[in-house]
N, CA, C and O atoms as a DFTB+ gen file, in Angstrom:
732 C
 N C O
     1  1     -28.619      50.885     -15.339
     2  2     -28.628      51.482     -14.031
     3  2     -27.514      50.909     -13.175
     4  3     -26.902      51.575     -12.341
     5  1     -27.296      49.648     -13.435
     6  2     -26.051      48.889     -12.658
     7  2     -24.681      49.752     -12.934
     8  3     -23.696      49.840     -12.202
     9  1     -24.833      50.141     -13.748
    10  2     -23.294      50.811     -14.621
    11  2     -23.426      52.115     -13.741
    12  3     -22.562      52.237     -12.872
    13  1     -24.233      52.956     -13.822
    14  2     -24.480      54.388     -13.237
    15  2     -23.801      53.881     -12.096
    16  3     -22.596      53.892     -11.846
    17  1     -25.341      53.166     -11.044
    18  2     -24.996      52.569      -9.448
    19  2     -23.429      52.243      -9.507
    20  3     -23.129      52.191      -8.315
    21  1     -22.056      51.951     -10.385
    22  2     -20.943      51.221      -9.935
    23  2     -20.072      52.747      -9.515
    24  3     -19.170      52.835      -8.682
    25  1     -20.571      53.729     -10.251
    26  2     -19.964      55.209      -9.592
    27  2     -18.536      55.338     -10.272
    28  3     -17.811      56.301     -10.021
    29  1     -18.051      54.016     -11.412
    30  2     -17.040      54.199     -12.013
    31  2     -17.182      54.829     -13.380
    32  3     -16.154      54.747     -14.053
    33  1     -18.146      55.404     -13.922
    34  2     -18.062      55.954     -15.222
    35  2     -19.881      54.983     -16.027
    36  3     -20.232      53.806     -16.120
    37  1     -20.467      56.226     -16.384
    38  2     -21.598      56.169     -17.182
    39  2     -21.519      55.336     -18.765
    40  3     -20.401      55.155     -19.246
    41  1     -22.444      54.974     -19.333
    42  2     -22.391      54.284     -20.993
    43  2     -22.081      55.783     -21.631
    44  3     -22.144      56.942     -21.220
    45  1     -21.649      55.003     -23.074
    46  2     -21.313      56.053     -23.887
    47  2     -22.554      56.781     -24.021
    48  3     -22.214      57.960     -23.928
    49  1     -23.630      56.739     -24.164
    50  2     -24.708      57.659     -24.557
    51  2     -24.917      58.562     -23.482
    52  3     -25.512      59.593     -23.795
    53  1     -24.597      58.445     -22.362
    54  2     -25.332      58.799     -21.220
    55  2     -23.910      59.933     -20.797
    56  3     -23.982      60.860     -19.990
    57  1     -22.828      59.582     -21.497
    58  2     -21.677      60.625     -21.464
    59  2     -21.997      62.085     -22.227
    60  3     -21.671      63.239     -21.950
    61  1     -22.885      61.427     -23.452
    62  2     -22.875      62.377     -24.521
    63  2     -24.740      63.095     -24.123
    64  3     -25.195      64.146     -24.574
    65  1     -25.277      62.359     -23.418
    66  2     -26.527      62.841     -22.987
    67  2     -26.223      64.032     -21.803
    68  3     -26.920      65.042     -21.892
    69  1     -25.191      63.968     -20.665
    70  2     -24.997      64.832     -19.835
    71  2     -24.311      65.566     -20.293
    72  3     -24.836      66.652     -20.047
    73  1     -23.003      65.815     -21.094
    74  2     -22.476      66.912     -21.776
    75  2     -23.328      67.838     -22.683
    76  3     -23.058      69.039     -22.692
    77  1     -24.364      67.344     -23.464
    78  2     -25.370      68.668     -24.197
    79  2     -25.926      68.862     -23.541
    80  3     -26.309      69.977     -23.896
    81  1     -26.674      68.541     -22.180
    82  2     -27.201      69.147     -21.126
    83  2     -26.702      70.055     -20.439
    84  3     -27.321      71.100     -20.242
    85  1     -25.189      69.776     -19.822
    86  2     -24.585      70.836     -19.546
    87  2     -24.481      71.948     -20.603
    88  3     -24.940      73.053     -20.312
    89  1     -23.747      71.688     -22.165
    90  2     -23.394      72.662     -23.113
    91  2     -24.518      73.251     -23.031
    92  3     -24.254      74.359     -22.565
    93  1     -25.744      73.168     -23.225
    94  2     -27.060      74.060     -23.531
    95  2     -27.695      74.525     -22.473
    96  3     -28.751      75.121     -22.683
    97  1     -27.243      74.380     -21.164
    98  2     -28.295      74.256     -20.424
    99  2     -29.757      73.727     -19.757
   100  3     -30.514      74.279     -18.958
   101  1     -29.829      72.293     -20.497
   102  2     -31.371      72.102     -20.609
   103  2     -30.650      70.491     -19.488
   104  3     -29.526      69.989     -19.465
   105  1     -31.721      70.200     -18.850
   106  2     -32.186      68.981     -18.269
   107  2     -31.888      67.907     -18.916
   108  3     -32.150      67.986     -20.116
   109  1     -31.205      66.427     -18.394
   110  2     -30.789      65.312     -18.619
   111  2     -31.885      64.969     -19.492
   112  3     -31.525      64.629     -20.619
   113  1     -33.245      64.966     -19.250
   114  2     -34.238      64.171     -19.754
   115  2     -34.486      64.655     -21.215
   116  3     -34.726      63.823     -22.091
   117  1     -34.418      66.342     -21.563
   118  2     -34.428      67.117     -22.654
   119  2     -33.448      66.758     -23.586
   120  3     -33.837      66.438     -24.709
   121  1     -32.338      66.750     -23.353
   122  2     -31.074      66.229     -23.714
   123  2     -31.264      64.840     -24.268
   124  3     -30.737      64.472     -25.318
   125  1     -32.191      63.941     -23.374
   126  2     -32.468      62.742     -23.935
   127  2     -33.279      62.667     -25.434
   128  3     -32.993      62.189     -26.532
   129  1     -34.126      63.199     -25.028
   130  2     -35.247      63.925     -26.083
   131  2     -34.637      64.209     -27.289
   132  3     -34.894      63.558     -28.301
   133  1     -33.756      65.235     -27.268
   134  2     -32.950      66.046     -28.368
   135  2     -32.332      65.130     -29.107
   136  3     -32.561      64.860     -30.286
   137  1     -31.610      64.695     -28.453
   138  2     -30.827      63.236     -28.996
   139  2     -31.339      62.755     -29.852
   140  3     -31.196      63.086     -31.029
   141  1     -32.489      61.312     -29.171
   142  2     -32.884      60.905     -29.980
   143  2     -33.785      60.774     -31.104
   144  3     -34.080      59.841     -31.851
   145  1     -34.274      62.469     -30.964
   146  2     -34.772      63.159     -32.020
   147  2     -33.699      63.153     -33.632
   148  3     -33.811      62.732     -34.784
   149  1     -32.780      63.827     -32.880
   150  2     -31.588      63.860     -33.804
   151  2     -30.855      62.513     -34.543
   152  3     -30.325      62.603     -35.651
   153  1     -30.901      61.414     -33.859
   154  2     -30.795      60.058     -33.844
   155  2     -31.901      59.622     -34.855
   156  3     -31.264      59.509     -35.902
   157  1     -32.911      59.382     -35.068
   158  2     -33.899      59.152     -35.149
   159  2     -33.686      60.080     -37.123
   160  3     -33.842      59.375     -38.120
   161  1     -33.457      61.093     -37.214
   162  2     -33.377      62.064     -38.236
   163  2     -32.249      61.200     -38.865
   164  3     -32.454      60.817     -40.016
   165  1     -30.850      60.769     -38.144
   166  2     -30.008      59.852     -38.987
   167  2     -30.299      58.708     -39.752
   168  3     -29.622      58.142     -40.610
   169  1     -31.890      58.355     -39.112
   170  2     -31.503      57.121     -39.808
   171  2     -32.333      57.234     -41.377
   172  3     -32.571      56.194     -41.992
   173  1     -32.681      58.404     -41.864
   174  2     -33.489      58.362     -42.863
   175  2     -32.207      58.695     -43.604
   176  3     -32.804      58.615     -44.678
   177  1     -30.917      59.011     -43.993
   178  2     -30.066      58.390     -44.839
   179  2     -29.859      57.201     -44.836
   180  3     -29.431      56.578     -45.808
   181  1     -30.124      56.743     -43.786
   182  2     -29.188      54.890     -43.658
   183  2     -30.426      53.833     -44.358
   184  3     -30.176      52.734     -44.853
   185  1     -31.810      54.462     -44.261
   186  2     -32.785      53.484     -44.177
   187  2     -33.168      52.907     -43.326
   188  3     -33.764      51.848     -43.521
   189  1     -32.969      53.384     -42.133
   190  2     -33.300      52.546     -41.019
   191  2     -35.008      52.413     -40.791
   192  3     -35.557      53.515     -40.789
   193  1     -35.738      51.482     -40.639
   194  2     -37.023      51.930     -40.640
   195  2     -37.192      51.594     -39.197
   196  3     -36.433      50.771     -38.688
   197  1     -38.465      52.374     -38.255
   198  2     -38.653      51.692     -36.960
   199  2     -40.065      50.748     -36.769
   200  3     -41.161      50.788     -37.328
   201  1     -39.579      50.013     -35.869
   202  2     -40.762      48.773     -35.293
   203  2     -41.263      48.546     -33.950
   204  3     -40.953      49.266     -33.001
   205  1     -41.959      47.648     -33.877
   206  2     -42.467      47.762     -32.589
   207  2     -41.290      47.841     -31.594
   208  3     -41.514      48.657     -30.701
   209  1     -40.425      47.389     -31.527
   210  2     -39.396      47.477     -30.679
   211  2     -38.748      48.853     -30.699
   212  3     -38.230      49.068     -29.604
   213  1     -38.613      49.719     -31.431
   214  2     -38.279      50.874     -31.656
   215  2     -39.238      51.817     -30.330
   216  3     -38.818      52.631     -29.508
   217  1     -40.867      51.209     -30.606
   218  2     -41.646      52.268     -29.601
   219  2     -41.597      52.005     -28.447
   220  3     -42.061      52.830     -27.660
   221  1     -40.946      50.611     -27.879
   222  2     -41.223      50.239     -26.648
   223  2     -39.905      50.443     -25.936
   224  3     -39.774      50.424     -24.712
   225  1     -38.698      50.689     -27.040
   226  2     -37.307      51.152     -26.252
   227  2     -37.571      52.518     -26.280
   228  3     -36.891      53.319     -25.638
   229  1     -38.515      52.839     -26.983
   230  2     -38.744      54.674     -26.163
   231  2     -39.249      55.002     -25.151
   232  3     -38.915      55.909     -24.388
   233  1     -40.398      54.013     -25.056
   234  2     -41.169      53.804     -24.000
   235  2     -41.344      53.339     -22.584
   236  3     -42.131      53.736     -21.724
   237  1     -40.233      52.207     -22.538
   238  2     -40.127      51.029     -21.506
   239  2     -38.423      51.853     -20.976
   240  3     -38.411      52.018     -19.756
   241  1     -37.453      52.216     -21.493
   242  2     -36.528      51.997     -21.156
   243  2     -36.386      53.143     -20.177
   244  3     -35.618      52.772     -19.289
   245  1     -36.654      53.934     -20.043
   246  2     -36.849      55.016     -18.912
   247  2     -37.258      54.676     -17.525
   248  3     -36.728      54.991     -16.459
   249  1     -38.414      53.898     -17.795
   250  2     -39.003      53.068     -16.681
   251  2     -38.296      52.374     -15.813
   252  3     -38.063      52.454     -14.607
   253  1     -37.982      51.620     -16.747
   254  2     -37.441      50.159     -16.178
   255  2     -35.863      51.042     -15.652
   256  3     -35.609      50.720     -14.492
   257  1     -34.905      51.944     -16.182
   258  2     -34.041      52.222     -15.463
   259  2     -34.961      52.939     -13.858
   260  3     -34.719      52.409     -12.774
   261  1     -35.715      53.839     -13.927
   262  2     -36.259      54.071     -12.853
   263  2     -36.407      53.038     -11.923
   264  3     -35.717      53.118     -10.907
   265  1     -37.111      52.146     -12.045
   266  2     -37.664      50.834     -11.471
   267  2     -36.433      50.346     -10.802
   268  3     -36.351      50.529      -9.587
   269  1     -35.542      49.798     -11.376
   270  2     -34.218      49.527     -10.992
   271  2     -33.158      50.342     -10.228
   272  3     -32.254      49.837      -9.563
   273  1     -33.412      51.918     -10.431
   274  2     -32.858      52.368      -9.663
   275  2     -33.237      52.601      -8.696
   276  3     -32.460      53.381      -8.145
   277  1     -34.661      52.186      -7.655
   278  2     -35.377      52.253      -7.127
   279  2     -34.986      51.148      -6.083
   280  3     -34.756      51.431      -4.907
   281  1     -34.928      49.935      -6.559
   282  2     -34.277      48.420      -5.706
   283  2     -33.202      48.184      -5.411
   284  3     -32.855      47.410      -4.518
   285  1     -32.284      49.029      -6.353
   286  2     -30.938      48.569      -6.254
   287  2     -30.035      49.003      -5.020
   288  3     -30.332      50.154      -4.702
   289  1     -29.155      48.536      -4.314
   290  2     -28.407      48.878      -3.482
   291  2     -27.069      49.472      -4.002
   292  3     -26.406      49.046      -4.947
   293  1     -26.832      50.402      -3.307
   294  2     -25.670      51.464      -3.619
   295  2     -24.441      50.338      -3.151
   296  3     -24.221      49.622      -2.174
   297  1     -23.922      50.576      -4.194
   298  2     -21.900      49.045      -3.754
   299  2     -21.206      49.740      -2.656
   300  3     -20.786      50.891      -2.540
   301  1     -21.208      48.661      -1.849
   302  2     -20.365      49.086      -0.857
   303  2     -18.970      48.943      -1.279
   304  3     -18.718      47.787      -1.620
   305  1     -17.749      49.954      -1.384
   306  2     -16.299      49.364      -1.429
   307  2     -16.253      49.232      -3.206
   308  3     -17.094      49.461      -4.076
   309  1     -14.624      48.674      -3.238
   310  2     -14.164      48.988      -4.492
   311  2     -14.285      47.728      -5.114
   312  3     -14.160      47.672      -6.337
   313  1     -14.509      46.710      -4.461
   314  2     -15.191      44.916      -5.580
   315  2     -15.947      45.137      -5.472
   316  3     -16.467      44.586      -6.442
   317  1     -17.019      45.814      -4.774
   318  2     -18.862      45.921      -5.660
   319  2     -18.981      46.945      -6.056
   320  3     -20.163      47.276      -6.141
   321  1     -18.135      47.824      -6.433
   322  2     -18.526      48.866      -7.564
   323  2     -17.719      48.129      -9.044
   324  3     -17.945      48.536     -10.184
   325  1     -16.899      47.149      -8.761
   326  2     -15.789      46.617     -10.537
   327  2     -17.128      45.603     -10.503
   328  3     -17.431      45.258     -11.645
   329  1     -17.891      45.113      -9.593
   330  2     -18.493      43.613      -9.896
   331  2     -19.922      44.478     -10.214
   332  3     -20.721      43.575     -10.465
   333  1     -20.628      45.726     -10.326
   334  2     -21.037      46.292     -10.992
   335  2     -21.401      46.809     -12.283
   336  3     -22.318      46.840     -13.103
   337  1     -19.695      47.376     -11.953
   338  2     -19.742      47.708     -13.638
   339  2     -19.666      46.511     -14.474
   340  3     -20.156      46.435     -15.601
   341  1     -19.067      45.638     -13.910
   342  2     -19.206      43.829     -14.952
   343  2     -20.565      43.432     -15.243
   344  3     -21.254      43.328     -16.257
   345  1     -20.682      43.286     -14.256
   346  2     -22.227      43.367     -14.526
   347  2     -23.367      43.848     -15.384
   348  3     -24.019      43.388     -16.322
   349  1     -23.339      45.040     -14.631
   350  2     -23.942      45.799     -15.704
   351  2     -23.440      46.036     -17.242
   352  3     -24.167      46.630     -18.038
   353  1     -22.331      45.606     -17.560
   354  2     -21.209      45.878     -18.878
   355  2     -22.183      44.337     -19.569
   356  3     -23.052      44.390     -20.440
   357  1     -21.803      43.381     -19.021
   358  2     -22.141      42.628     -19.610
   359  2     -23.912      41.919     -19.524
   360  3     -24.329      41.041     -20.280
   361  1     -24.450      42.367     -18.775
   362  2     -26.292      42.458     -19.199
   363  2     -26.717      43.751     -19.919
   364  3     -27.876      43.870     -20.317
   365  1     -25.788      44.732     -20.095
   366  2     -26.159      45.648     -21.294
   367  2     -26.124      45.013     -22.926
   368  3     -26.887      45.295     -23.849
   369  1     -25.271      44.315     -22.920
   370  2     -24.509      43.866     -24.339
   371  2     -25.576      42.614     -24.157
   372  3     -26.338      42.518     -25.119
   373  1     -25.777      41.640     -23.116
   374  2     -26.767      40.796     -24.131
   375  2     -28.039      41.473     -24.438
   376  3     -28.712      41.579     -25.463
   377  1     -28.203      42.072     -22.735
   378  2     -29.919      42.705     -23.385
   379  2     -30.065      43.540     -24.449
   380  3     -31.145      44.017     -24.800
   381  1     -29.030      43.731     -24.968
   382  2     -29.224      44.564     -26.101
   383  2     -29.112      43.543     -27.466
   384  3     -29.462      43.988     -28.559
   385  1     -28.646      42.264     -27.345
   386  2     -28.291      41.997     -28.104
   387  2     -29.447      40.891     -28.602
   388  3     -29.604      40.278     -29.657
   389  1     -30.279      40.936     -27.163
   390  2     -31.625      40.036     -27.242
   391  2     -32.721      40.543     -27.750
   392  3     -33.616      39.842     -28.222
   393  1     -32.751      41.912     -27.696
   394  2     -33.792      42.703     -28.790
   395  2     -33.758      43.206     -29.622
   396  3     -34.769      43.495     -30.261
   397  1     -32.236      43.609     -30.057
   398  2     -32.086      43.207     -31.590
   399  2     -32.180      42.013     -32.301
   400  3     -32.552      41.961     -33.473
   401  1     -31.821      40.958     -31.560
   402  2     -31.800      39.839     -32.202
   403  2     -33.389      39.279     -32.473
   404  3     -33.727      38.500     -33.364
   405  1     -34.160      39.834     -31.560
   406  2     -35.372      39.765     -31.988
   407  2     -36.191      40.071     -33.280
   408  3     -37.106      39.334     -33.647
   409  1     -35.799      41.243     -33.978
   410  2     -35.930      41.891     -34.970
   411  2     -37.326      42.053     -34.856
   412  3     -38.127      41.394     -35.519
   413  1     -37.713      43.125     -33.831
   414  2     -38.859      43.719     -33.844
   415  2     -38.531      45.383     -34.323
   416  3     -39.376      46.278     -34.337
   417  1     -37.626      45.469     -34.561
   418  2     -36.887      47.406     -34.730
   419  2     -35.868      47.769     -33.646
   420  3     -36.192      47.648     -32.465
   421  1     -34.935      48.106     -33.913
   422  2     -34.404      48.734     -32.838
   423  2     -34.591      50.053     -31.815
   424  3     -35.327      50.927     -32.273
   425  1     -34.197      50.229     -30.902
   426  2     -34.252      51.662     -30.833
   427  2     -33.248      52.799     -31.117
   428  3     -32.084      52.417     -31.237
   429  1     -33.429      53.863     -31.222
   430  2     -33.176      55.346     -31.881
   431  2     -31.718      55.071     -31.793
   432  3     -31.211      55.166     -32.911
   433  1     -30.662      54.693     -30.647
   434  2     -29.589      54.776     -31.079
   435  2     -28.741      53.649     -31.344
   436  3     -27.522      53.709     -31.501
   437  1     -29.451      52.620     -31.385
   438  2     -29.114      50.989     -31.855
   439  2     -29.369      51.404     -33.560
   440  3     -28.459      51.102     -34.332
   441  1     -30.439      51.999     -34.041
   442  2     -30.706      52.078     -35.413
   443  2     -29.561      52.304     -35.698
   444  3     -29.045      51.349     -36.279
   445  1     -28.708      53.412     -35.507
   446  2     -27.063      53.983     -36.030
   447  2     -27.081      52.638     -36.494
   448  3     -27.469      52.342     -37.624
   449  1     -26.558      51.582     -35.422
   450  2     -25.278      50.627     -35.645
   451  2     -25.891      49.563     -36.208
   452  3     -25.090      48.682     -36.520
   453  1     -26.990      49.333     -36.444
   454  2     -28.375      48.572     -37.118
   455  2     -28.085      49.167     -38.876
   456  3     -27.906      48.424     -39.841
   457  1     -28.101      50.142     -38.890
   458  2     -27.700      50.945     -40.630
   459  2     -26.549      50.675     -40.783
   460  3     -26.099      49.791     -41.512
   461  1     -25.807      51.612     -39.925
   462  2     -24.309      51.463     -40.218
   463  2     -24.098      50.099     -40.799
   464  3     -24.310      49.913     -41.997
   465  1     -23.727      49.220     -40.081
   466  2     -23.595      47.273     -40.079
   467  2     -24.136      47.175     -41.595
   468  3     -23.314      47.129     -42.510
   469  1     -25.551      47.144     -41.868
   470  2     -25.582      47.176     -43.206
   471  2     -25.160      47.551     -44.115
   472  3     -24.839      46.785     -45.024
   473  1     -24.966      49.266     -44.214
   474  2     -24.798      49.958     -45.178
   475  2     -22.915      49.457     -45.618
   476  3     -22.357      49.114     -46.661
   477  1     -22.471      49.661     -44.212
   478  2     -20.687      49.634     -44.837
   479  2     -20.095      47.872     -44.905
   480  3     -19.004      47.436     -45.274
   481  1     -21.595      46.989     -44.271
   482  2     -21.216      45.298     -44.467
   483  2     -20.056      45.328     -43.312
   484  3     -19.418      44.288     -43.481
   485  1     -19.439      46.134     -42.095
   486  2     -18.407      46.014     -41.207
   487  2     -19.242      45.393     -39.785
   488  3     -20.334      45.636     -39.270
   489  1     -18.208      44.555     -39.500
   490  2     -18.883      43.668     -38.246
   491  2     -19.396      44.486     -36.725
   492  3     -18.823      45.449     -36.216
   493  1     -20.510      43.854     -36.257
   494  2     -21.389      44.911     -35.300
   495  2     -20.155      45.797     -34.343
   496  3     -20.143      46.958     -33.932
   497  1     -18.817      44.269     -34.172
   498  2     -18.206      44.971     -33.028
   499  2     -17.408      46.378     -33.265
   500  3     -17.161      47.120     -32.314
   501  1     -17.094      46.633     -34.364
   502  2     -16.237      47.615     -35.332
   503  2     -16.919      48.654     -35.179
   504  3     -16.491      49.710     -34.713
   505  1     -18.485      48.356     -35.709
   506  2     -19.388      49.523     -35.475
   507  2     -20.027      50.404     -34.047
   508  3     -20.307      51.510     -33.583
   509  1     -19.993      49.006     -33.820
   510  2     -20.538      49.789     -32.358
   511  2     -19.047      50.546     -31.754
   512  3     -18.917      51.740     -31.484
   513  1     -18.257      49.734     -31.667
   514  2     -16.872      50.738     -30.790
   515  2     -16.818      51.584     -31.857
   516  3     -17.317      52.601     -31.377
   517  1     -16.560      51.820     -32.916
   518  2     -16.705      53.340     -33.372
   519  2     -17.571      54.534     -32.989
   520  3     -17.415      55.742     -32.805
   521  1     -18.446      53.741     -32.957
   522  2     -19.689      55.035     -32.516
   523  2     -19.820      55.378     -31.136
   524  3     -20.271      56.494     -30.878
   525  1     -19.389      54.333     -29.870
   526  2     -19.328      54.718     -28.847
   527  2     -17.924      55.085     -28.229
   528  3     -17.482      55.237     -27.090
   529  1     -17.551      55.140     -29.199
   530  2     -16.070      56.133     -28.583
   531  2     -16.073      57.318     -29.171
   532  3     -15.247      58.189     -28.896
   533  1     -17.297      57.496     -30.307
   534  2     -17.136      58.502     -30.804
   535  2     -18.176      59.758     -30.016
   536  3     -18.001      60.974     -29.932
   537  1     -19.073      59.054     -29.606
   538  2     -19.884      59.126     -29.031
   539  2     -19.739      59.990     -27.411
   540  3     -20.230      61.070     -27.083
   541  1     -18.869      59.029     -26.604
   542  2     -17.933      59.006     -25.954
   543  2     -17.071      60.866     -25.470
   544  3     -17.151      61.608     -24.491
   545  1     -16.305      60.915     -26.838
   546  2     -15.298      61.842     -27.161
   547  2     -16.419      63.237     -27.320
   548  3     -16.216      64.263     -26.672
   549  1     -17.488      63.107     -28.179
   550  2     -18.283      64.424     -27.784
   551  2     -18.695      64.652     -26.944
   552  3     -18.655      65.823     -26.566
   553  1     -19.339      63.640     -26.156
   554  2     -19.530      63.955     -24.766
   555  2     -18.997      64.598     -23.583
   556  3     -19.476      65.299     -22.692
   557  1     -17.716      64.079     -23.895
   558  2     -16.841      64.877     -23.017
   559  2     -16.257      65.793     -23.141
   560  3     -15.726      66.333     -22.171
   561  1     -16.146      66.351     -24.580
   562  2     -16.017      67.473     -24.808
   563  2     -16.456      68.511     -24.678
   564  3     -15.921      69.616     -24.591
   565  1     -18.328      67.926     -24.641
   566  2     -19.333      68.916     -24.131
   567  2     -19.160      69.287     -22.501
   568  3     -19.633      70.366     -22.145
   569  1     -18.281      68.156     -21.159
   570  2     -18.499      68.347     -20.420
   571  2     -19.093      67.548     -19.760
   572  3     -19.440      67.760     -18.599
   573  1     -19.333      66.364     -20.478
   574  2     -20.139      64.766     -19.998
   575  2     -18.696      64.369     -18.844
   576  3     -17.541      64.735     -19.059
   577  1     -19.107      63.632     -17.759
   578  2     -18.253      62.733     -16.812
   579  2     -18.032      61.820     -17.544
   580  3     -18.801      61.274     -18.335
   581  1     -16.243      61.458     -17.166
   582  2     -15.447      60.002     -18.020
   583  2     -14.744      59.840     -16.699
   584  3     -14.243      60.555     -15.831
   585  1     -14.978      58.341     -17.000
   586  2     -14.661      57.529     -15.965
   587  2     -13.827      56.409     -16.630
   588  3     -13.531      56.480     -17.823
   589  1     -13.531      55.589     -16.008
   590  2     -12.816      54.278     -16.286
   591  2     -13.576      53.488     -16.579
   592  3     -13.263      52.639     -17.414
   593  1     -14.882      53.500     -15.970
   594  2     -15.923      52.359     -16.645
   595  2     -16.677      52.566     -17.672
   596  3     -17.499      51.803     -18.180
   597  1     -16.279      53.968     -18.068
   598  2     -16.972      54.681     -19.546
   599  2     -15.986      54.168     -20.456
   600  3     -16.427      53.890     -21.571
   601  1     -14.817      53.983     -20.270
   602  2     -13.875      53.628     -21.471
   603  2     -13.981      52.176     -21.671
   604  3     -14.204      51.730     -22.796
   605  1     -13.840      51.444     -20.693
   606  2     -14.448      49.574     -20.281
   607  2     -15.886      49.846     -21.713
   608  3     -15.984      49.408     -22.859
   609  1     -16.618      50.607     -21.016
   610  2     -17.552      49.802     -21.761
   611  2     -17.489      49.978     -23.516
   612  3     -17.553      49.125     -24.402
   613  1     -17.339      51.445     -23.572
   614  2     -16.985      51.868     -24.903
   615  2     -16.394      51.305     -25.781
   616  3     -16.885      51.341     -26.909
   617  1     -14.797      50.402     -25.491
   618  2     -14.577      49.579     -25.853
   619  2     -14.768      48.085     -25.991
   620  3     -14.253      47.346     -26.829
   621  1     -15.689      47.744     -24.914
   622  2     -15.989      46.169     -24.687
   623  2     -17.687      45.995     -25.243
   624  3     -18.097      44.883     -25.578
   625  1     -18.412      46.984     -25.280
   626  2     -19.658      46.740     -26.069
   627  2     -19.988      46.446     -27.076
   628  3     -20.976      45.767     -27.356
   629  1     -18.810      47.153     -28.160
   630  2     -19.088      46.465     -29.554
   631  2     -19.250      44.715     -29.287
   632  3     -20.311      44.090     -29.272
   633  1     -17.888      44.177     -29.093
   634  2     -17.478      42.797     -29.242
   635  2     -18.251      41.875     -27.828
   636  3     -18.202      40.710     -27.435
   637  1     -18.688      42.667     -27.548
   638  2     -19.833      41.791     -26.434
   639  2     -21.190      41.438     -27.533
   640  3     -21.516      40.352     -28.011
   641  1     -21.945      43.082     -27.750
   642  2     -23.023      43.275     -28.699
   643  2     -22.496      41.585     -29.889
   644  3     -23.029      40.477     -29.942
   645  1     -21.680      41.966     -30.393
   646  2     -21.121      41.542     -31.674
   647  2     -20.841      39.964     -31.285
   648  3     -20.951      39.187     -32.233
   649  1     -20.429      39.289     -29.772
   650  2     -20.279      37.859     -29.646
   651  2     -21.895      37.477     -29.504
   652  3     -22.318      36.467     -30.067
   653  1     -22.618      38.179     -28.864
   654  2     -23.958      37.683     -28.070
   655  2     -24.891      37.585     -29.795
   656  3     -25.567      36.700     -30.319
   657  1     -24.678      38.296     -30.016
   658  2     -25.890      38.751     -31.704
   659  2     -26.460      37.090     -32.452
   660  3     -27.611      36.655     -32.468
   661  1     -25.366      36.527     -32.938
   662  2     -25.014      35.447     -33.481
   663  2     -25.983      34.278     -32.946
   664  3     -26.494      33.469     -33.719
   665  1     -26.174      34.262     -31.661
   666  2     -26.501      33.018     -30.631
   667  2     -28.500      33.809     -30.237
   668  3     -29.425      33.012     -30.086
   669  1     -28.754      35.411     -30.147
   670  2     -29.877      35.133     -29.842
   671  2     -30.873      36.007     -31.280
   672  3     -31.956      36.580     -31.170
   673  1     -29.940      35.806     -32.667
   674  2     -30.780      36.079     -33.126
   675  2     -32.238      35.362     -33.783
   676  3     -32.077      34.205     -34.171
   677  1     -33.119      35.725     -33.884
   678  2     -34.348      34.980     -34.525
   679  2     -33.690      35.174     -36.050
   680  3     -33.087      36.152     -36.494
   681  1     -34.099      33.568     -36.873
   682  2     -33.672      34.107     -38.407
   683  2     -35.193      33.872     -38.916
   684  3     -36.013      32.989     -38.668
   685  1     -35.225      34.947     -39.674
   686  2     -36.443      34.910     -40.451
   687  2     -36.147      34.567     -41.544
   688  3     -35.055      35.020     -41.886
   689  1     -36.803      33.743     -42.527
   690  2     -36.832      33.171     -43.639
   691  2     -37.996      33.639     -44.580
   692  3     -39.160      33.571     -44.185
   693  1     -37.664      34.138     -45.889
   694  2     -38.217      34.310     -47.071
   695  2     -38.755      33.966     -47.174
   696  3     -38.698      32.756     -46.958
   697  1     -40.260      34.687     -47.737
   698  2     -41.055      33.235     -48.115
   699  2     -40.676      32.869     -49.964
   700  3     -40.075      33.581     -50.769
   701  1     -41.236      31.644     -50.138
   702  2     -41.015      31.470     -51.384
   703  2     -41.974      32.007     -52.100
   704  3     -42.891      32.722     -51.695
   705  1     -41.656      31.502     -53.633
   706  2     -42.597      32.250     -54.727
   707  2     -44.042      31.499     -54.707
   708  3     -45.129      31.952     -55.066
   709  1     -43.784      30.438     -54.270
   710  2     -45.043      29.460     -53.837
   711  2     -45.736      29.967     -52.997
   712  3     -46.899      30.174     -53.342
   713  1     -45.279      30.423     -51.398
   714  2     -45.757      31.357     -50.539
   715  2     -46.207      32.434     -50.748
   716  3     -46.983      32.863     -49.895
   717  1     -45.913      33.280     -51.928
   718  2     -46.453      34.223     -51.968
   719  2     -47.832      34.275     -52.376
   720  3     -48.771      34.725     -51.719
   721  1     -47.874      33.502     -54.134
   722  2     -48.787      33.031     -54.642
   723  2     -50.270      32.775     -54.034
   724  3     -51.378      33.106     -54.455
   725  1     -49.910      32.140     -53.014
   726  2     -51.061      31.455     -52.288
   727  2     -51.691      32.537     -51.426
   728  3     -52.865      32.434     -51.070
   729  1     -51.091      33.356     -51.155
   730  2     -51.287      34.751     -49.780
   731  2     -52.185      35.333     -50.812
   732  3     -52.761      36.400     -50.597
């Protein structure tokens, strides 16, 4: 919501969420829907399976942007709309990088870069800026708003996602053959 509130340019999803809204005619929220319906359908090539974290970024994340857009104060001037989008640029990339690192499931369009990462073994930051520029580029093709802080982030999310990952992931450990035995 910080990113929206900076008035310099939306996240990549939210480029490609208002352009099929416009292309089709249907409502931001439908568009949301569609998406990650469609999202969600990708990941049964990749293997992606979903988890509790999967239902609660379907669930919670709507909210909580509501909630927030609710408190937040509109930036006055052109340093609190850049100290915005910083902002918000960079508590997107950890909070995202704190519930993946959790490994409770991702959600619908983290799964992409959750498969992807596995399947091709290429580092998160590679993946993610691929997909959100790619992401990005349909969007606006459909007619999604691009801004300057849509390209900032597009490019700076992978290698944010990709520095933060490392530091808050949980590692889970195998159990042994001993461990199993005993279960």
């Amino acid at each position: 919501m910080v990113l929206v509130q900076s008035g310099l340019g939306a996240a990549s999803w939210s480029v490609l969420t208002d352009g099929t809204a416009r292309a089709l005619g249907i409502s931001f929220g439908w568009a949301t829907n569609l998406i990650s319906f469609l999202v969600l359908l990708a990941w049964i090539p990749l293997r992606e399976l979903p988890g509790l974290g999967t239902l609660l970024n379907v669930a919670i994340v709507g909210f909580a942007a509501d909630a927030t857009a609710a408190v937040l104060p509109t930036p006055q001037g052109t340093l609190a709309e850049i100290g915005y989008l910083v902002v918000g640029l960079v508590a997107l990339a950890f909070f995202d990088a704190l519930y993946l690192g959790a490994q409770f499931g991702s959600g619908p369009r983290d799964g992409i870069m959750t498969g992807l990462v596995r399947v091709t073994r290429l580092p998160v930051a590679v993946v993610r800026t691929g997909i959100d520029v790619a992401v990005v580029g349909i969007g606006w093709i459909l007619g999604g708003p691009l801004g300057l802080g849509t390209v900032l982030v597009a490019l700076c999310m992978g290698p944010l996602v990709g520095c933060f990952l490392p530091f808050l992931t949980v590692r889970l450990r195998a159990a042994t053959a001993g461990e199993r035995r005993s279960r």
